[in-house]
Structure formats: structure tokens, C-alpha cells
N, C-alpha and C positions, 0 to 999 in steps of 0.2 A: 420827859422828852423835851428838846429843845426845839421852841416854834422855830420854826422856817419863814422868812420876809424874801422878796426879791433880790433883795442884796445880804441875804444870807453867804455864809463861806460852804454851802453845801456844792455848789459849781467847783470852787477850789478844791476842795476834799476829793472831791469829783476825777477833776480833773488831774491833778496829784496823784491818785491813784492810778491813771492811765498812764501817766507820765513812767511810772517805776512798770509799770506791767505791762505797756503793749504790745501786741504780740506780732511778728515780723510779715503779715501776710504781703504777697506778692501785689496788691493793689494798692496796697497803703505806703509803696515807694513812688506814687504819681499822684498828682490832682487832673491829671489828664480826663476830661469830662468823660468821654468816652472808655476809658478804660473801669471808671467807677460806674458807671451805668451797666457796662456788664455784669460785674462783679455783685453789683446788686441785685441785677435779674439771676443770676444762675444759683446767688444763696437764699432765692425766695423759696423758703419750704426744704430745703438743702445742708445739709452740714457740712460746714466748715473744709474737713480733713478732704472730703470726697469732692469741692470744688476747685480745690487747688490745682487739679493736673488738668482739668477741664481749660480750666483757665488761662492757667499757661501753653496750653495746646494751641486754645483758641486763637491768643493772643500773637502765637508766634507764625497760625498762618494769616489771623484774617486782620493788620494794624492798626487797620483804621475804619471808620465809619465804612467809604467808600467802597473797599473789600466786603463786606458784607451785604450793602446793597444790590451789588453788582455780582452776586455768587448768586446758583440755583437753588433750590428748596433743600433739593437729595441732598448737595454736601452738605450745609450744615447742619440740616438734621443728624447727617452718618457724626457730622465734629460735637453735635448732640448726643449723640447715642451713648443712652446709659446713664445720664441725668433726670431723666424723667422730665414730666411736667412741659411737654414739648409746645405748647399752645405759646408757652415763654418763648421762643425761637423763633416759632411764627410773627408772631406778635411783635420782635425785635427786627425782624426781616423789615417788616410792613414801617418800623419808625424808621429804618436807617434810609428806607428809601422815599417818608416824607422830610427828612432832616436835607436828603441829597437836594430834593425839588424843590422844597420849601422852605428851606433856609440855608441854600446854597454853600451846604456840605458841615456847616457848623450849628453844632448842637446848639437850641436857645438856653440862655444865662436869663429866664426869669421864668419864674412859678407857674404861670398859665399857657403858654405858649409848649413850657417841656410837658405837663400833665397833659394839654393834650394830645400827646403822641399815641398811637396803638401801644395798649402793653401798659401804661403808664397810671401805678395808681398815686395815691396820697404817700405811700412809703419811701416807695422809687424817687420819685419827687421831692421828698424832705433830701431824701439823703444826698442825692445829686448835685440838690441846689448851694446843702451847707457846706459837702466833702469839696465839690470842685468850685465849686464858685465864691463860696466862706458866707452866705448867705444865714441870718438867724433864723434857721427853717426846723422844728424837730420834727423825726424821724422816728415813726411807733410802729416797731415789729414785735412780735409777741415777746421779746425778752424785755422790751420798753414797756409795754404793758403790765407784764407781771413786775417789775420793779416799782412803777407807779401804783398799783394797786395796795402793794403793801405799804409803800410810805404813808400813801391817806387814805388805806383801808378801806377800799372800793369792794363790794362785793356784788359785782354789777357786770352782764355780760359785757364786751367790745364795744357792741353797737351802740349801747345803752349810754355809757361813759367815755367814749371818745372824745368829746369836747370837753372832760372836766381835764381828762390825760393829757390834751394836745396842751389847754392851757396853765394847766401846773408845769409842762416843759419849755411854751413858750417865754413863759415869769420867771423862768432859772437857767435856760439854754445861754452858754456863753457867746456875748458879740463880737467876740474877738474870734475864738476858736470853736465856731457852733458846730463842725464837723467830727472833732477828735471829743466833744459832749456826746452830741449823736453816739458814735463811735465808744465810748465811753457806757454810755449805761447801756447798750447792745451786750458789751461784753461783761459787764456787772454783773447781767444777767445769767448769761451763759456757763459764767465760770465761776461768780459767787453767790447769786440772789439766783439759785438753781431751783427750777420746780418742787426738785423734792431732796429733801436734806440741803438745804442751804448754809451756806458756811459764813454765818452774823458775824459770828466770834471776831472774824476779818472783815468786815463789812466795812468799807471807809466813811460812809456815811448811817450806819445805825443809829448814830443817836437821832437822827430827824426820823427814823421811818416808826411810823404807829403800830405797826404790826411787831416789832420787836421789840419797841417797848410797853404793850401789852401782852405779849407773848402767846400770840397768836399769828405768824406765820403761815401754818397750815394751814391756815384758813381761806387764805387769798394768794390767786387772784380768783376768780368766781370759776369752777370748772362746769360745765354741762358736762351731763350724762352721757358716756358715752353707748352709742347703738351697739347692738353685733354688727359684725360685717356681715353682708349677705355671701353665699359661696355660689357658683355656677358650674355647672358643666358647661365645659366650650368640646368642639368636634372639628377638626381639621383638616384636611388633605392636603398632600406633598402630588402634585397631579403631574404626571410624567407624561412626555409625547416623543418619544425616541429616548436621546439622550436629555433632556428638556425640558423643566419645570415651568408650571406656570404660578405666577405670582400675582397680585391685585394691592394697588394702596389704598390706603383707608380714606374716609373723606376727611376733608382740612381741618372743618370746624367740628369734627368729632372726637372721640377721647383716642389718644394717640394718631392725632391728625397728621397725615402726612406721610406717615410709615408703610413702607412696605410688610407683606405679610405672604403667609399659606391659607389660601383663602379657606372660609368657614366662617362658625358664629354658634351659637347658646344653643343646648337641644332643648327643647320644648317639651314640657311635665315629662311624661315619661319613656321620652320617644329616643330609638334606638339609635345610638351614636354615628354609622354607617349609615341608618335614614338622611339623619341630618346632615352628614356631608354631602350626600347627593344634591337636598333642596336646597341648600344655603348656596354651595356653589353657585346652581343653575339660578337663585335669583340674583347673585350676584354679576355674575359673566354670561350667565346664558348658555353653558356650554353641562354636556352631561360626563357624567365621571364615572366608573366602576370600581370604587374601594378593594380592597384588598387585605395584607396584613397590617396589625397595630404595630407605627413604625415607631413608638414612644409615648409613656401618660407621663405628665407632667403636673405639678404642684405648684401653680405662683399664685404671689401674693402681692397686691396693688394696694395703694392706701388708703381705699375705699370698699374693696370688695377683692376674693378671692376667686379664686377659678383652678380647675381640675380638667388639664387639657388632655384630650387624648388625639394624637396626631396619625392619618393611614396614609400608605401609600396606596396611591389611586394611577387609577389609567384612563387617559384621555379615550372617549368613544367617538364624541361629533358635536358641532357646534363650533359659531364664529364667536370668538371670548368678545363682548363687551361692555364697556364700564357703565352694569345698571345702576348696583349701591355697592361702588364705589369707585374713586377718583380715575385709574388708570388700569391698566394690567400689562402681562409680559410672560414671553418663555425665556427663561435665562437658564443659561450652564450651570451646575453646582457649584462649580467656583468661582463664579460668579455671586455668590449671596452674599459675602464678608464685604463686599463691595459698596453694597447698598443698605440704608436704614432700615431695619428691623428693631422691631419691640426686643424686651428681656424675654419675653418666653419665647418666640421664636428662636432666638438664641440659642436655647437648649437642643433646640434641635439640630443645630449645625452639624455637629459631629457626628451623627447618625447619617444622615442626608448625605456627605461626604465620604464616611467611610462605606456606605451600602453601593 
């Protein structure tokens, strides 16, 4: 294996390689600060393929900074919906509108002023500062990670070795073009130095990395074990009042903050599904319900935990709806729901709810 020095040609190799391969993503036609700060929130935890229409959705209603600050929660959540990970959108809301106040509509061009915005970790930050700005900043997403780990054979959680990582890319990130590096072993990662079955053979830089020329690969980068998911019963109601749904949003800083819903929640050990639409409602809104038939079960899966919904149509009895645990509520029209943010598993319900 060939030692690596700071002015190693490992950058070049590097960079060479992106040069013949990069791949035409829609944000990597601007260094527009703004445009790469999205792009890096919406691919946090996100592939690729599935943020691209997001993206140019986004980008074609809301242009600029200002446009987003100045929108309500609903739309962009609804311009959300289906990305998941929506605390990101909040979180994005809340910087656009200290960027407007605080820095009088222009994003800050240095490292402590942009991290601390809402939303803004060490990742967002590298990337931001070196993509738009051309700033020597690296940028460690789990594809940086696992690249680094096999070069010098870290077998060490994230937390553990984040300062050996940030500094073997600080000592090789190029000064000229530390963006299109960043950029570069991002996609190393993704498309050659892949978690499982990695394609060395092609590796532009293998002869420096220790894991392949010990031959040991698999081995790194350090995985923890993973848990089961836990699974849940959730219990629903579609709660009618004429022609007339009522609805409830979730609270902000909870999982799927901000979304509208059919309100319910988790049945308790053994407790009968139609129980718990009753209670959950009434501690939610306050208002009592009489269930009825099963208007759909449902099977989704979150990246934490699963759930087995089963959804009734219910009928309003009595009671003034309000917001105990949770944000707001509403009676809306059926066609009315396409309108407003909902979760994926509410989703499922649409077509039922519309067609009945």
C-alpha cells in the first residue's frame, strides 16, 4: 500500500475521478447558497432518485430564501409530503426566517454564523460552506464515513472517531475545489466504496485505502447491531358530522410534527380497538365518538418502528372539539383532505374515505 502524505495525488485521483463520472444532479448546475442548502436538507437520510422531483418542485414554487420564510407551515409541509423526516422542513422554515431577520435575507458565508441556524448540523455546514462558498470545509455523511473508515481501517463507532475522519479529510480536502472533494467521496461512496459488495476492482483510489489492501473490506466501517423494530397497533377514526370530517394536527415537536391526521393513537396491552378510538379521541379533542364499521387495516412501516392501523368510521355524538394533545383540529369536506398534509399512512385511506 502506498503511504498517503498531505500532498499525496490521492485529491487528484480523487478528483479525476469525478471529473469523468459526475452525475448531472439538478443542484449541481448552481452554487446558489440557497439552492445547495436545500438539497442538502432534503438528501439527509434520503436517496438520491426520490429527491429529485421534490426538489425541483420545491424549487420551482418557493426561489428563494424569502418564499419560504414568508409561506405557512400547511403548504410546505403539503410541498413536503412524502419525504418524510419533516422536523427537516420545520427546522428549515425556522432558518429561513432567521436568515430574513438576521441577516437581512442573505445566507451567512462563514462556518459559525451558518451552523447556528435551526436545522443546521456539522454536515449541512461543511457542505454549504465548501459547495457555495468554495470554503476548505469537509463534509462527513455516512458515505464519507464509510470511505474513510476503510482507508485507515477504523473500526470504531461515528462518535468515537469523528475527529480522526474530519482530520484525515481536512489534510487531503482540496483548496481549490473542496466542494466537487466533498462531492466526490459522497458519491465514491454510493456508487463505488458501497456497504456491501464494493466495486475495488474500480476504485480510483485503492492503492491508498488499508482495507483493500489487507483484504478486508467487510470488515469496516464498524456496524452496531441492529434492534428489531418494535410493531404497534394504532386505532383510528374517520369521525363524521353531516357530510363532515373531523381532523386534528399533530404537535410540531413531535414525530410527524405538524401533519394533519384522523385522529387516534396506540391501543394499550390488550385493549379493544373501538375502545381505543373512543378514549384517544376524547383525550385528544374532547369530543365523544361512536365507531362503527372497519373502514380499512392498514400495514406501514416507518424507519423506526411499524404499525398495523386499523381505521372506523365513527359518528360524532357531543362535544366542543379542542386542541388537548394536539396542535389544532377541523371538520373538513372529503375533498378537502388531498388539500392538506397528511402522513403516508393516512394516505391509504384516501380512496376509501372518498369513494364511501
Amino acid at each position: 500500500m502506498e503511504v498517503l502524505s498531505k500532498r499525496s495525488d490521492f485529491m487528484t485521483l480523487l478528483l479525476g475521478w469525478y471529473n469523468a463520472n459526475v452525475r448531472p444532479f439538478p443542484w449541481r448546475s448552481t452554487c446558489n447558497p440557497y439552492q445547495v442548502w436545500l438539497s442538502e436538507i432534503m438528501l439527509q437520510q434520503t436517496q438520491v432518485k426520490t429527491v429529485i422531483p421534490f426538489y425541483n418542485r420545491w424549487v420551482a414554487k418557493f426561489p428563494t430564501i424569502k418564499y419560504v420564510a414568508e409561506t405557512n407551515m400547511d403548504s410546505l409541509l403539503k410541498m413536503w409530503e412524502g419525504l418524510g423526516y419533516y422536523a427537516r422542513v420545520r427546522n428549515f422554515h425556522s432558518a429561513c426566517i432567521v436568515v430574513m431577520g438576521s441577516f437581512g435575507g442573505k445566507i451567512p458565508n462563514n462556518y459559525q454564523d451558518f451552523h447556528s441556524l435551526p436545522g443546521v448540523g456539522p454536515y449541512v455546514a461543511g457542505a454549504v460552506m465548501s459547495i457555495a462558498y468554495n470554503f476548505p470545509i469537509p463534509a462527513i455523511d455516512g458515505n464519507a464515513f464509510r470511505v474513510v473508515s476503510r482507508i485507515k481501517s477504523i473500526n470504531l463507532p461515528f462518535n468515537r472517531c469523528k475527529n480522526q475522519i474530519f482530520g484525515f479529510l481536512t489534510d487531503h480536502i482540496s483548496p481549490k475545489r473542496p466542494g466537487d472533494f466533498n462531492q466526490a467521496i459522497m458519491d465514491l461512496g454510493r456508487e463505488i466504496c458501497t456497504s456491501k459488495n464494493p466495486s475495488c476492482d474500480i476504485c480510483p483510489i485503492r492503492k491508498y485505502c488499508c482495507a483493500f489492501v489487507n483484504n478486508s473490506v467487510d470488515k469496516y466501517p464498524f456496524r452496531a447491531k441492529r434492534q428489531k423494530k418494535p410493531h404497534y397497533t394504532v386505532a383510528v377514526g374517520v369521525v363524521w358530522k353531516g357530510n363532515k370530517i373531523l381532523i386534528s394536527k399533530r404537535r410540531e415537536n413531535g414525530l410527524l410534527g405538524g401533519l394533519w391526521e384522523f385522529p387516534g393513537g396506540k391501543t394499550q396491552n390488550d385493549e379493544d380497538a373501538k375502545k381505543c378510538v373512543i378514549r384517544k379521541i376524547n383525550e385528544k379533542l374532547g369530543v365523544q365518538v361512536r365507531p362503527g364499521r372497519l373502514l380499512k387495516q392498514i400495514k406501514h412501516s416507518y424507519s423506526h418502528f411499524s404499525i398495523t392501523l386499523n381505521a372506523f368510521h365513527c359518528d360524532y355524538v357531543c362535544g366542543s372539539p379542542r386542541a388537548l394533545q394536539c396542535d389544532n383540529w377541523q371538520w373538513i369536506l372529503p375533498e378537502q383532505i388531498t388539500s392538506l398534509p397528511f402522513s403516508k399512512a393516512n394516505h391509504k385511506l384516501f380512496n376509501q374515505i372518498q369513494g364511501d
